[in-house]
Phi, psi and omega in degrees: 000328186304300211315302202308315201303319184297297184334283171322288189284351200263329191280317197284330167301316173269008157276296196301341189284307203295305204277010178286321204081198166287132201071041161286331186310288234281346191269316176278018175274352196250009144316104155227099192252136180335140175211121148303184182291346130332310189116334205236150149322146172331306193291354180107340189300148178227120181294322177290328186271350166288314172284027161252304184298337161288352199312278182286013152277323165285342171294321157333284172304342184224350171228342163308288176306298175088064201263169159256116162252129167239127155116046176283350188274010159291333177262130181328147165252037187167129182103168196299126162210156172267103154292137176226134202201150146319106190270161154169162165125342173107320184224134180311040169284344177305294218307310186313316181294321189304293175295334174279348186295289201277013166293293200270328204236356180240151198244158326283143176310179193216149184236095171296127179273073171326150184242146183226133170290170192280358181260341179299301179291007163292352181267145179304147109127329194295341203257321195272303165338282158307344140333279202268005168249021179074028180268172195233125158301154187272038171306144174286339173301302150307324165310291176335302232286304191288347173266345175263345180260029161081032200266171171225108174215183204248173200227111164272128161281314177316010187013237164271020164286338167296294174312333162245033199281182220243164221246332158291350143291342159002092153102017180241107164305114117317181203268122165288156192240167193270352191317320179289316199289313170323296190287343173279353153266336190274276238260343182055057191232139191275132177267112129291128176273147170222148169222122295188055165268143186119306200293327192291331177283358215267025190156046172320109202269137164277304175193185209231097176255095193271008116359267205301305176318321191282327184302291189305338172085030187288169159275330191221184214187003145039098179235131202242188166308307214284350179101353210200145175266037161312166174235170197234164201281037197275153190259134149263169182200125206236106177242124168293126174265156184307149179290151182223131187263136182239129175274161156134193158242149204292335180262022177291167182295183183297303173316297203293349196255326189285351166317282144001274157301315187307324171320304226263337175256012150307276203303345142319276196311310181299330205270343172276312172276356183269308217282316163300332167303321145001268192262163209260339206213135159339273184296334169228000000 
């Protein structure tokens, strides 16, 4: 079974070399992320087993989606950052296109770290998965542990007030939470804004059934056209923002940090609206 397991994942590596194109091999080599006597990160990330385990996330990404990312040289190519964006779509595919831009597609990469909510690692085998492709629970702690090892990660505030807002709201930011902004004054670390078109389409909600949702211990229930918060084949468009540096103290009152955040979900919205102006079609 060790063999097949080897087999398997050496075919899914090498779908990724094919569909990244040429210098991807050459490009995820320069991925050095800490490894314990494991092989893996504190956290379980395994650089090797993610680049089997990225395959069909980049087919996603390069023949579903189709994404465009512009301004990946805004994000550093080394040292602690916050990426912060705009959430939507039902299921988290955004964070995935995000992370994968700056995999594949920014030289030298950067293997971005995602925050999962605390119900995620209860699901079975998804919870070891997102382990080992470098996903995190969003604990402050863990932010800290990863903003002090030079980490690069990504932050939604809206948290599932994004993700899940009802389709008549697209593209109207929620309320930013003040958190990122606390670890990005404790730790002196810089935000990228990033804005996130294509996602609010890809999996429209009708409505919310929050029974079922309470059943399942979900936040939402989601009920889309297709019945499943599958996404339909809508074009991303990822636009990366200039880094943005902040004074102050991570404990200033409340007021003083939404002063703050609000910069950062302004330059979210203009990067949202440079991107709908843009594109001419949902789909292409």
């Amino acid at each position: 079974m060790a063999g097949l397991g080897d087999e398997i994942q050496e075919r899914l590596r090498r779908w990724t070399m094919e569909l990244g194109g040429p210098g991807t091999r050459e490009r995820l080599q320069k991925l050095t992320p800490p490894r314990n006597e494991y092989g893996v990160d504190p956290y379980g990330f395994d650089v090797d087993f993610m680049q089997a385990a990225v395959a069909p996330v980049l087919w996603l990404y390069r023949k579903y989606f189709r994404v465009q990312a512009f301004g990946l040289e805004n994000v550093p190519n080394e040292g602690p950052v916050l990426i912060v964006g705009n959430h939507s779509g039902q299921l988290p595919f955004d964070a995935v296109m995000v992370e994968t831009a700056c995999l594949v597609d920014k030289d030298p990469p950067r293997a971005v770290r995602a925050l999962v909510d605390k119900w995620v690692p209860t699901l079975p085998f998804v919870s070891t998965l997102f382990a080992r492709c470098g996903q995190v629970v969003g604990t402050p702690e863990n932010c800290r542990r990863l903003l002090s090892a030079g980490e690069a990660m990504l932050v939604f505030p809206e948290g599932t007030r994004g993700l899940n807002k009802p389709f008549s709201r697209r593209y109207q930011l929620q309320d930013f939470g003040l958190g990122f902004m606390r670890l990005a004054l404790e730790n002196g670390v810089p935000v990228v804004p990033v804005g996130v078109v294509g996602a609010e389409e890809q999996a429209p909600a009708i409505l919310d059934i929050q029974p079922l949702a309470r059943m399942f211990s979900f936040p939402h229930f989601p009920i889309t056209p297709t019945g499943l918060p599958f996404p339909l084949p809508v074009r991303y468009r990822i636009h990366f923002g200039e880094p943005m540096r902040f004074t102050g103290r991570a404990d200033d009152e409340d007021a003083v940090l939404e002063r703050k955040v609000a910069r950062v979900r302004d330059a979210v919205a203009g990067l949202l609206a440079r991107g709908l102006a843009d594109r001419e079609h949902v789909f292409w």
